[in-house]
C-alpha positions in Angstrom: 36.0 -2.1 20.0 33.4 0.7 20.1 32.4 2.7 17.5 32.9 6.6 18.7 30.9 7.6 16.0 29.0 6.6 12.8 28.6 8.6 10.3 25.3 7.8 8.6 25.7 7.9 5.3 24.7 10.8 3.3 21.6 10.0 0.8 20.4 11.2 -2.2 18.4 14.7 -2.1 14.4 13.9 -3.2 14.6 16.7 -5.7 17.9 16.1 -7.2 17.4 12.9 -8.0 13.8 11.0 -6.7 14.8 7.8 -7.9 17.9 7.5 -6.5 16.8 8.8 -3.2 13.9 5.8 -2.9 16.8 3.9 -3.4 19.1 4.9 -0.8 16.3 4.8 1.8 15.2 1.4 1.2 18.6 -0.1 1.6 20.3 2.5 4.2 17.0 2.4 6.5 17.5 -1.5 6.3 13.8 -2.1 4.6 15.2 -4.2 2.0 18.3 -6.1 0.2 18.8 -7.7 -3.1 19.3 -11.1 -4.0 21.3 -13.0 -7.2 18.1 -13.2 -9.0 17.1 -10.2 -10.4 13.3 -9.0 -9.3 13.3 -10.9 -6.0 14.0 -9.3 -2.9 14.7 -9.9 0.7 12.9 -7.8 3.5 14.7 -7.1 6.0 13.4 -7.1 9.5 12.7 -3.7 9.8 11.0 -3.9 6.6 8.7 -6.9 7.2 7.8 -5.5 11.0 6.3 -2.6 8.5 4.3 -5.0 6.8 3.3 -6.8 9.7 1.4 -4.3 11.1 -0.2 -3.3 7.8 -1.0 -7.5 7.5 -2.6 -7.4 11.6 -4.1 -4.2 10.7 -6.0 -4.8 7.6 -6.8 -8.5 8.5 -8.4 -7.3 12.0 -10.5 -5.0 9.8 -11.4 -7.7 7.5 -12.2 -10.3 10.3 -14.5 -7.7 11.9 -16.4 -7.2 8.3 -16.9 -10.9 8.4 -14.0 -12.2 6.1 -11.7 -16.2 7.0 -8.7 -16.3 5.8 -7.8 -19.8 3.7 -4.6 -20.9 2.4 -4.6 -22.0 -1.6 -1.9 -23.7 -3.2 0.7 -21.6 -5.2 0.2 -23.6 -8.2 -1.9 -23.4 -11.1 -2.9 -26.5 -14.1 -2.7 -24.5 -17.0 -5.5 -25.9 -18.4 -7.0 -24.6 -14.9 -5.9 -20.8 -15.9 -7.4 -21.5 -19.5 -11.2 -21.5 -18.6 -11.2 -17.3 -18.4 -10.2 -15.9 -21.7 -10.1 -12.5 -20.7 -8.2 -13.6 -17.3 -5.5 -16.0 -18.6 -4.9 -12.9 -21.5 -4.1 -10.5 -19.3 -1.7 -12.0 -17.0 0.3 -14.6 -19.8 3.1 -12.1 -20.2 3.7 -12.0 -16.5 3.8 -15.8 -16.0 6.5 -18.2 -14.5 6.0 -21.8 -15.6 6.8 -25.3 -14.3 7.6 -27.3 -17.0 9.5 -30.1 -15.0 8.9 -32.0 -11.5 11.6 -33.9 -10.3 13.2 -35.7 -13.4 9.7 -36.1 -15.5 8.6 -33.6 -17.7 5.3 -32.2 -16.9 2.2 -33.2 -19.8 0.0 -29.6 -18.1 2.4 -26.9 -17.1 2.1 -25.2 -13.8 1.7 -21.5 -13.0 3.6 -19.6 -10.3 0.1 -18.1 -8.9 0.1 -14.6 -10.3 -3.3 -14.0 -8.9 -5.4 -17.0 -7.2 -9.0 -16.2 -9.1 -9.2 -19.1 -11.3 -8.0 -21.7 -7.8 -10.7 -19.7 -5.9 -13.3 -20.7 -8.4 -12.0 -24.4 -8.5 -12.7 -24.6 -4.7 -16.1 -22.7 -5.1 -17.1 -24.4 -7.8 -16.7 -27.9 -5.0 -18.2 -26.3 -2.2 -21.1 -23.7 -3.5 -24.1 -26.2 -3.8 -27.3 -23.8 -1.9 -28.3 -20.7 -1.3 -27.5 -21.4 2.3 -23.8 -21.8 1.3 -23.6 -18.4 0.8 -21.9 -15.4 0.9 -18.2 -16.9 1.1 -16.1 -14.0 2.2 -12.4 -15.6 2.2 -9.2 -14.1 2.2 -5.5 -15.3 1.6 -2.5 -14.0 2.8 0.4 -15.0 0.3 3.1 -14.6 -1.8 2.5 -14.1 -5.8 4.9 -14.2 -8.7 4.9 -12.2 -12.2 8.0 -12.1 -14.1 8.3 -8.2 -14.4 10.5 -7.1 -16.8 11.8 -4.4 -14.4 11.9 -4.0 -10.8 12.3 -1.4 -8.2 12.3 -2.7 -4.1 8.5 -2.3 -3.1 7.0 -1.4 -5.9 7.5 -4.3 -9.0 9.0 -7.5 -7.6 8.9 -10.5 -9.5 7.6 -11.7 -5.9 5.5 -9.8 -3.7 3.8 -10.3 -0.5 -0.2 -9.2 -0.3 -3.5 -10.3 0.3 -5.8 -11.4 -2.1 -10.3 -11.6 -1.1 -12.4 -13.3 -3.3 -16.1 -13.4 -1.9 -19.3 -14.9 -3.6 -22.7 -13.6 -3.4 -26.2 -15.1 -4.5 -27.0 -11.4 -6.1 -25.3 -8.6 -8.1 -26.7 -6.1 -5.5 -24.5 -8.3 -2.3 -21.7 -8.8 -4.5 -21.6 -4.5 -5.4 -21.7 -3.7 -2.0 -19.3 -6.0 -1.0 -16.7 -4.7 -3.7 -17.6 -0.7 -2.5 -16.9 -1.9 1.1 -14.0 -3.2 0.4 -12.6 -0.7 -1.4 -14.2 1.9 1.7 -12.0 -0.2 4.0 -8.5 0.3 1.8 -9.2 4.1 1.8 -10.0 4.5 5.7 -7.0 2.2 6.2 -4.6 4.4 4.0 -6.1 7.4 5.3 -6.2 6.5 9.3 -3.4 4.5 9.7 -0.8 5.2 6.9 -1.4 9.2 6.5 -2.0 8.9 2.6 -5.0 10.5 1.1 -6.7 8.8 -1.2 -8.9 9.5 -4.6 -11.9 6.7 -4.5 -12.8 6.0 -8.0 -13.6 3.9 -10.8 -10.9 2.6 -13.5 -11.8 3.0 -17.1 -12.4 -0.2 -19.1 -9.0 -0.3 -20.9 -7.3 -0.1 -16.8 -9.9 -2.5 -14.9 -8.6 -5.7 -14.4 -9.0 -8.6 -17.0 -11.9 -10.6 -15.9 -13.7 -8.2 -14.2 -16.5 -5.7 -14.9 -15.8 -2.8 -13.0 -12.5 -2.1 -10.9 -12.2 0.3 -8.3 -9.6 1.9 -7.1 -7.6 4.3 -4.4 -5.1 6.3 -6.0 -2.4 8.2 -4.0 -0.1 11.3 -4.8 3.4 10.3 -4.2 6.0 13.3 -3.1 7.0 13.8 -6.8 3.6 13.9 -7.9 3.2 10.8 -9.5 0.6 8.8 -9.3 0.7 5.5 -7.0 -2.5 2.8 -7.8 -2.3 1.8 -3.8 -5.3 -0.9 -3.8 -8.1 -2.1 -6.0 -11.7 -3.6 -5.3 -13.0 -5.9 -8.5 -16.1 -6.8 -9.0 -16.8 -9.9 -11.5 -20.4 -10.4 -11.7 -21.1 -13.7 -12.8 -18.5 -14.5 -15.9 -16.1 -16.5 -13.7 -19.1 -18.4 -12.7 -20.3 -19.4 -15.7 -16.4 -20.3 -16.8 -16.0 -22.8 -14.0 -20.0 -24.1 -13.8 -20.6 -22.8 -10.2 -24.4 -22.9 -9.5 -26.3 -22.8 -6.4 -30.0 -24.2 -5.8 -31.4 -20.5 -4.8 -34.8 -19.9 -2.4 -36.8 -20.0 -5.8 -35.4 -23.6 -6.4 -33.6 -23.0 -9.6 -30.2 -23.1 -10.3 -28.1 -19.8 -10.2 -24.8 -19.1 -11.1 -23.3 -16.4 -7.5 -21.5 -13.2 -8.4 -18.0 -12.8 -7.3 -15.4 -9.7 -6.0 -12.0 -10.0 -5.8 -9.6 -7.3 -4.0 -6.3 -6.5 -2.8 -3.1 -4.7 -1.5 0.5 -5.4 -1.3 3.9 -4.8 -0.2 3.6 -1.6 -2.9 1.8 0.3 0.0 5.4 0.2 2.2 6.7 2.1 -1.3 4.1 4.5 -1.2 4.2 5.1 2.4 8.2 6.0 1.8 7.3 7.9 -0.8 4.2 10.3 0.3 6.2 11.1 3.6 10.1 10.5 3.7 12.5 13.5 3.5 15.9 14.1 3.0 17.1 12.7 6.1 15.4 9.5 5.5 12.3 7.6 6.4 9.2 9.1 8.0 6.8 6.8 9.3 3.3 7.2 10.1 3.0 6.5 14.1 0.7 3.9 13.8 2.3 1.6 11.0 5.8 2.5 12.8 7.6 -0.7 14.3 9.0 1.6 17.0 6.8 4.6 17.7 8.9 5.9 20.7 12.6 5.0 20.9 14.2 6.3 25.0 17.7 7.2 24.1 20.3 7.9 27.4 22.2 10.4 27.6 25.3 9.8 29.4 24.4 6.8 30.0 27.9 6.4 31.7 26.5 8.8 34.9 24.9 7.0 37.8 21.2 5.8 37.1 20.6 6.7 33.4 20.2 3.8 32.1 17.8 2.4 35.0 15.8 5.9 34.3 15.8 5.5 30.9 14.6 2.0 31.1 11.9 2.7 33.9 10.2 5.6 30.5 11.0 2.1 28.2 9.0 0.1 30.5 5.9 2.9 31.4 5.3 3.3 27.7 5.3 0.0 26.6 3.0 -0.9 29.4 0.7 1.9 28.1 0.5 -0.1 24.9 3.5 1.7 22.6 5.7 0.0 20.7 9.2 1.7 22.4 12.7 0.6 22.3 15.9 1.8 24.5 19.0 2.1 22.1 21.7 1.7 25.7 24.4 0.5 22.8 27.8 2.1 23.3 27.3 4.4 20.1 27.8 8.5 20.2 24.3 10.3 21.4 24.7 11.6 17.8 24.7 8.5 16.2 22.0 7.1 17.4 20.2 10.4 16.6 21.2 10.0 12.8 20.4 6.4 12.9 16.8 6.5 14.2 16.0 9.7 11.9 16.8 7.6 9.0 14.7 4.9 10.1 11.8 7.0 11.1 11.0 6.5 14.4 8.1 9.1 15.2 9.8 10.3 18.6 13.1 10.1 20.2 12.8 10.3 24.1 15.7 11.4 25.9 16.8 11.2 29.3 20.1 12.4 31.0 21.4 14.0 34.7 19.8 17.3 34.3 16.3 16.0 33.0 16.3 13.6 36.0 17.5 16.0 38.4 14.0 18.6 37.0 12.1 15.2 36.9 11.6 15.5 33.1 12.3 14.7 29.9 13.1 15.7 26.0 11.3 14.5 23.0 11.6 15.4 19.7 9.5 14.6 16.9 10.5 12.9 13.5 8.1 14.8 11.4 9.0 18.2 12.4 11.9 18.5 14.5 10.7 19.8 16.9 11.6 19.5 20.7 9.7 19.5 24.0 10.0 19.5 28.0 7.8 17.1 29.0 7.2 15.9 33.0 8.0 12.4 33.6 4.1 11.9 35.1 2.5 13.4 32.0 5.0 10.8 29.9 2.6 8.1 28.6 -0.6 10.8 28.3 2.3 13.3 26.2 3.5 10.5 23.8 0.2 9.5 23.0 -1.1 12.9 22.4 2.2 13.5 20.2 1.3 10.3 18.4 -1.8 11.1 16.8 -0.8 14.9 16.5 2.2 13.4 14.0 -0.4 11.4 12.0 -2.4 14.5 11.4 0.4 16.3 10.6 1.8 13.8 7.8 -1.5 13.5 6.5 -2.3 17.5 6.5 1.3 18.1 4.3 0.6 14.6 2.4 -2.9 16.5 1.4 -1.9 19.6 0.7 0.9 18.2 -1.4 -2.1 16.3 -3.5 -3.9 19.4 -3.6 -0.8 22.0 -4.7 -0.8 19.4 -7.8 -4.1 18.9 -8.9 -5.2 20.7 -12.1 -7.6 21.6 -14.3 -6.6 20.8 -18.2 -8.6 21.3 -21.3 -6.6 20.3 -23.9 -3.7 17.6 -24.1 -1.1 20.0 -24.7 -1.5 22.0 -21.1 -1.5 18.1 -19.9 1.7 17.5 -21.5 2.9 20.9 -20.4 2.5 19.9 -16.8 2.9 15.9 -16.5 6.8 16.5 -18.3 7.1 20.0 -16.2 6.4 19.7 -12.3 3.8 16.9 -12.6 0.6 16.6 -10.8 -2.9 15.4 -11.3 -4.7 16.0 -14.0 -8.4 16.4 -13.9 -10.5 17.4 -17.0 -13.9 15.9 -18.5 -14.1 12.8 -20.3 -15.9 11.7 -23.1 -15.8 7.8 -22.4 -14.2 6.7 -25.6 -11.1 4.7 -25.8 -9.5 7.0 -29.3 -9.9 9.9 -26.3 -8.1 8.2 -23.6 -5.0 6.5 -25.5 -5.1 10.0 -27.6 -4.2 11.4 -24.0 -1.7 8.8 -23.8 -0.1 9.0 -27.0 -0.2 12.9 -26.9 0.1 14.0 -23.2 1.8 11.2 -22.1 -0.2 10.4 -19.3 -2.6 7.4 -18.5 -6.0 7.4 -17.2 -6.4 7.2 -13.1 -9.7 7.3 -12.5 -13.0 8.5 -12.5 -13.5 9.6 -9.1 -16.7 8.1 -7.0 -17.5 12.0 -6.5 -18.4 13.3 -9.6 -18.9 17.5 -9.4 -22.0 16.3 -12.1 -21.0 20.0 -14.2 -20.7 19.7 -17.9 -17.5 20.5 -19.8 -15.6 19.6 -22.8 -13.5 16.3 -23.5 -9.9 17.5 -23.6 -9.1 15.4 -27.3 -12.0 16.0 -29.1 -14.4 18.7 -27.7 -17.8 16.8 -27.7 -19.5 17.8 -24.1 -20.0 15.5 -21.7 -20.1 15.3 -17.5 -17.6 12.8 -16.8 -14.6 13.8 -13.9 -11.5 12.0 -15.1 -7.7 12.3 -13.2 -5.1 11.3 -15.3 -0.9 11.6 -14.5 2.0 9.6 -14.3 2.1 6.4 -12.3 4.6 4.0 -10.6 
């Protein structure tokens, strides 16, 4: 039988209780479920669309910047993860081990792949013989595993979907700017097609990731002002080279060890993206990462011809290239307005006797509420238009959200003040000694962020111990 009505389940309020709202919008939009073994979850279908468009997205941009994608095993010889110090350090507490195959014990254990540098340099290491064999610009679209201690859906899994690029370049200059173009990509992506502003910048040494000389990073402002590390760009210079003896015969005819980059996103960015943009009612989605930008609702779809006119505005939009859906189920008008506000859906077209009779229609944006007349011929050019005028507006409140936020500290008892009141960015000078930044740490209670790529180049004071110095540094909480 029918359902009459459905009452969608009441969530969580964001500022009552922000963790328990991320919660209740993961599993009540139908993102995400759990599984019997804690850490690892499944993604639903609405969930995975989201990332599919994220992975044809980024992996069109990537393709166009020159970039394969290869496949590399998920295992890892131990003794293979053993040949970068620095590397093998920083992930060991995170590892999942093979220690069995079959019935026979193993005599070198096998990593779960946390991270696929040291397999990358393997392969290199094999095919890297001339300067002619280079740049490699690959990419791998996989899943990882690190055995976090705690989870939350999105953000820490003990599995994760992403994409990992490592690249090698016969000079430091090829290999900088392939790291700052990758990292220029991430930002425009974030910024263009998930509504999230970013803060381009450099992680300190104690943050950068082991292995690597520099990290870079883009850095989001979630709703309750925390801090969200959204992507990173790496660049190695030559030390996994030298571990794993890759050398090329350069132009000069000597032998020359490349310089690598490494750089990635995940499934975290579907976390931030509920978390910069949903409300109370549920998800928001950015039109152009939304698996159903335009969903045609009926009403009285009992009444001769709604449904056929309500399928004809299904059929012109997607023809004009938006992803729409026609919800014709037998469920309440209200109902379906519930369900698809919850899910996100940037507009809900609707169609009934009186719009067809005035040759119109009714569609009402997700982001704001708000409700229009629109003429059935100016359908296709109206959604569009509506579209991109949703994207600007979750990225205009997304901003000025980061920008309400953001402030000035000169000593670590105004941070402290702010990161355990409302919470924001911090931004102050920085001396560029550790004792200063785990001082912060230990006394504010907030870590490091970055230093952002644009530095206001004014002197000031460093927050812990006073000595002057020119440094921008934004520190806060983070996921």
């Amino acid at each position: 039988m029918a359902q009459d009505k459905r009452q969608v389940d009441a969530i969580t309020a964001r500022d009552a209780d922000f963790a328990q709202w991320y919660t209740d919008v993961c599993k009540k939009a139908e993102l995400i479920d759990y599984t019997s073994v804690k850490g690892m979850f499944i993604y639903r279908p609405y969930g995975y669309a989201i990332w599919e468009n994220i992975q044809a997205e980024l992996d069109r941009r990537f393709k166009e910047a020159g970039h394969e994608n290869v496949y590399l095993p998920v295992l890892i010889p131990e003794s293979l993860l053993q040949k970068e110090k620095d590397h093998v350090e920083g992930f060991a507490p995170e590892c999942a081990w093979i220690t069995m195959g079959g019935n026979e014990k193993l005599e070198d254990r096998l990593c779960v792949r946390p991270t696929s540098e040291t397999l990358f340099c393997e392969h290199y290491a094999n095919i890297i013989h001339s300067w002619r064999d280079l740049p490699k610009l690959y990419n791998q679209w996989c899943s990882v595993l690190r055995w976090e201690k705690t989870s939350r859906p999105f953000l820490r899994h003990r599995e994760f979907l992403w994409q990992e690029g490592h690249t090698m370049h016969a000079t430091e200059e090829e290999a900088r700017e392939e790291t700052m173009r990758m990292l220029n990509i991430y930002a425009d992506f974030m910024e263009n097609f998930l509504a999230m502003p970013v803060i381009r910048g450099r992680k300190t040494d104690k943050e950068k990731f082991k292995g690597a000389e520099e990290t870079y990073t883009v850095e989001c402002m979630m709703h309750d002002r925390k801090a969200l590390q959204a992507g990173t760009s790496h660049y190695f210079g030559d030390g996994f080279a030298r571990a794993f003896e890759i050398t090329y015969t350069g132009k000069d005819n000597q032998l020359h060890h490349p310089h690598q980059t490494s750089w990635g996103v995940s499934t975290r960015m579907i976390g931030g993206i509920i978390m910069t943009h949903g409300d109370d009612n549920g998800l928001v989605l950015p039109p152009r990462v939304a698996p159903i930008q335009a969903v045609v609702l009926p009403i009285a779809q009992h009444k001769p011809g709604v449904l056929d006119a309500a399928a004809a505005l299904r059929d012109r939009l997607k023809t004009a290239g938006i992803r729409a859906r026609m919800d014709d189920s037998d469920n309440t008008p209200g109902w379906k307005f519930a369900e698809y506000e919850m899910k996100g859906v940037p507009l809900r077209v609707e169609i009934g006797p009186k719009d067809m009779e005035k040759e119109q229609c009714v569609i009402a944006r997700r982001d704001t509420g708000e409700k229009v007349f629109v003429p059935l011929a100016r359908l296709e050019e109206t959604v569009k238009e509506l579209l991109d005028a949703v994207h600007d507006n979750m990225y205009a409140q997304a901003l000025k959200n980061r920008e309400d936020n953001t402030f000035d500290i000169r000593t670590p008892e105004e941070a402290r003040a702010i990161a355990g009141g409302k919470g924001g960015f911090l931004r102050s000078k920085w001396c560029g000694s550790l004792e200063c930044e785990l001082a912060m740490k230990e006394q504010a209670g907030v870590s490091s962020r970055c230093m952002p790529l644009q530095q206001s180049g004014q002197e000031g004071v460093c927050p812990v111990c006073g000595k002057k110095c020119a440094t921008d540094i934004y520190w806060g909480v983070a996921y």
